[in-house]
N, C-alpha and C positions, 0 to 999 in steps of 0.2 A: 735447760735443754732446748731445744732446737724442735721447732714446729716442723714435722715431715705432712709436703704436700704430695699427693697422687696423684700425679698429672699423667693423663694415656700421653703415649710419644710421637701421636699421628694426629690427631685430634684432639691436642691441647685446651683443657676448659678456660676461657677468656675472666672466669672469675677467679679463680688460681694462679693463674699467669699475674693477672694485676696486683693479686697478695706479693707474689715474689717480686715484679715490680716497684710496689711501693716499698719494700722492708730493703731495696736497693740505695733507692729515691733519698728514704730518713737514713741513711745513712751505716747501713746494717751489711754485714756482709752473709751469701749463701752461699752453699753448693748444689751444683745443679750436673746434670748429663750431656756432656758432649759426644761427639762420635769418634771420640780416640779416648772416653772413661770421664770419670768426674771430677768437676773442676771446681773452684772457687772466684767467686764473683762481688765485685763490689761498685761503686759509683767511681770516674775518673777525680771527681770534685773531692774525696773523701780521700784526704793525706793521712789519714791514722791508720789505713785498713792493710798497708802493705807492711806495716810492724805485725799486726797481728796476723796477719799471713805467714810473716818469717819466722814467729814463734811457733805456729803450727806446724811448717812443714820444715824446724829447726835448717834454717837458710840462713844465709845472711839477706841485709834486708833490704840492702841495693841490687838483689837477684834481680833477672830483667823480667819483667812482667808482659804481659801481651796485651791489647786491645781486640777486644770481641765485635764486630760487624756484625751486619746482615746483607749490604749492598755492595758495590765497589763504590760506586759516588761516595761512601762516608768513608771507605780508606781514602780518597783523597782528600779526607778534609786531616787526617792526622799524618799521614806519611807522603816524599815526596816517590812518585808515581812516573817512570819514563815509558817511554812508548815498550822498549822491550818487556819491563817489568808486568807494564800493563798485560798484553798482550800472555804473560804464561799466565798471570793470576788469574783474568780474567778466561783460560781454558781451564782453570782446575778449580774454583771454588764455585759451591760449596764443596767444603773436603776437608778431609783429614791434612792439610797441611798448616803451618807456621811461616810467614815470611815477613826474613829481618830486614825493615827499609829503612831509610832517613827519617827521621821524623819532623814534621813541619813545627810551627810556634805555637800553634795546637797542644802541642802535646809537653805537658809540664818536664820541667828539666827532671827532676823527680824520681820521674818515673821512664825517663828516658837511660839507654847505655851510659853511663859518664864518660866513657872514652869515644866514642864512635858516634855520638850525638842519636843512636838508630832508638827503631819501639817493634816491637814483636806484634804482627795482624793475623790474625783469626776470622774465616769466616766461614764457621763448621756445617757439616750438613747434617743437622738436625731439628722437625719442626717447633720442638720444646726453645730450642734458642734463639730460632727466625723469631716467633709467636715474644717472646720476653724482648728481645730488643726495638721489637715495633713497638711492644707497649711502653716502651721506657722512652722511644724516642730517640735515643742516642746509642749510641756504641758505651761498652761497659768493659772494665778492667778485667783480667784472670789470667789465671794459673793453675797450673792441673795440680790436680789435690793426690798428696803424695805423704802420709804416715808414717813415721820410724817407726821398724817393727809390726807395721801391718801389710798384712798380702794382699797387694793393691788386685788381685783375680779374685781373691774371695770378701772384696768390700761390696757392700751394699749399706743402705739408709740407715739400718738401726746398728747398724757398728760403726760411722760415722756418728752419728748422732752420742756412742757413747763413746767414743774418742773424744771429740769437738767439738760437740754440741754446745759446751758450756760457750763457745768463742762466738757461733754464729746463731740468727735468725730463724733460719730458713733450711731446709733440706729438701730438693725436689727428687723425688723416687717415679721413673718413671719405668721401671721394671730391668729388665737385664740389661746394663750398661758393657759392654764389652772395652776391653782394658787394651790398649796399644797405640804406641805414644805418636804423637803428630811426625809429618816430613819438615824438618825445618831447614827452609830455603834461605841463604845472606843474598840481598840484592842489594851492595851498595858499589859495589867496585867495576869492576871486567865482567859481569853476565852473572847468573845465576852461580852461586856455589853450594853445596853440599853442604850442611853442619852435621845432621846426623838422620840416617832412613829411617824412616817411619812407616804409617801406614799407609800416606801415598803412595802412591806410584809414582819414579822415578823415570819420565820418558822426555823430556828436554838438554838433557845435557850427553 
């Protein structure tokens, strides 16, 4: 089973955060709290972890994954970035959205769209993920953690744990996770378009 950490979600303890950091680091995959429910997280460097991701959330296992930030500087180190694009992300994040951009040489074919060369950017408002991504250094892989047959409103830690646990590390419980799925925005073509509303707010197009 899965070590559950109790990290407060304003005030993240800096030796809890490094636990979840390092079980990143060697290679381990967790789930942790974003501000659109919880997710699952792993290293970019770590080619095994999007197989056992697709087993858990019974996916196929070229699903597109997203990259998790904490700044804009580091979306431009994986995705290409135009003035327009810039300019809405940088009015809406941190937030509840998703946006589908190019992906630069950065970012492993892999784990990249296969047809559309793009990578899925995250940069959620929450200080549980700011606080992990600084400690890690880098931007880190995920996908919202999603259970056949379990009601993603009445998850919390120790029903993950006895779901999953067998698969992951790490479980950060940082108390009521509210469940409502990202805005995911496609920027690669003619402006901003719509994939599916979320908990963004929809006030650019």
């Amino acid at each position: 089973m899965a070590r559950i950490l109790y990290i407060h979600p304003d005030n993240p303890q800096p030796r809890l955060i490094k636990q979840a950091a390092e079980a990143i680091h060697s290679g381990k995959i967790i789930v942790y709290p974003s501000d659109s429910g919880y997710a699952i997280a792993w290293a970019m460097e770590n080619i095994q972890a999007p197989k056992t991701v697709a087993k858990i959330k019974k996916i196929d296992k070229h699903h597109h994954f997203s990259i998790v930030c904490n700044t804009i500087s580091q979306i431009n180190e994986f995705a290409l970035v135009d003035n327009i694009a810039f300019r809405l992300i940088k009015n809406h994040v941190p937030g509840p959205y998703t946006f589908i951009l190019p992906a630069t040489r950065r970012v492993p074919k892999k784990l990249q769209h296969q047809k559309r060369k793009s990578i899925g950017i995250r940069l959620p408002e929450h200080k549980v993920v700011e606080a992990l991504i600084e400690e890690l250094g880098e931007p880190m892989m995920s996908s919202s953690l999603e259970m056949p047959d379990v009601d993603m409103y009445e998850m919390d830690s120790q029903m993950i744990n006895d779901n999953i646990g067998h698969a992951l590390e790490i479980i950060i419980d940082s108390g009521y996770t509210p469940v409502e799925p990202t805005t995911v925005v496609e920027l690669l073509d003619d402006g901003p378009k719509i994939i599916r509303e979320g908990k963004g707010v929809i006030d650019f197009v």
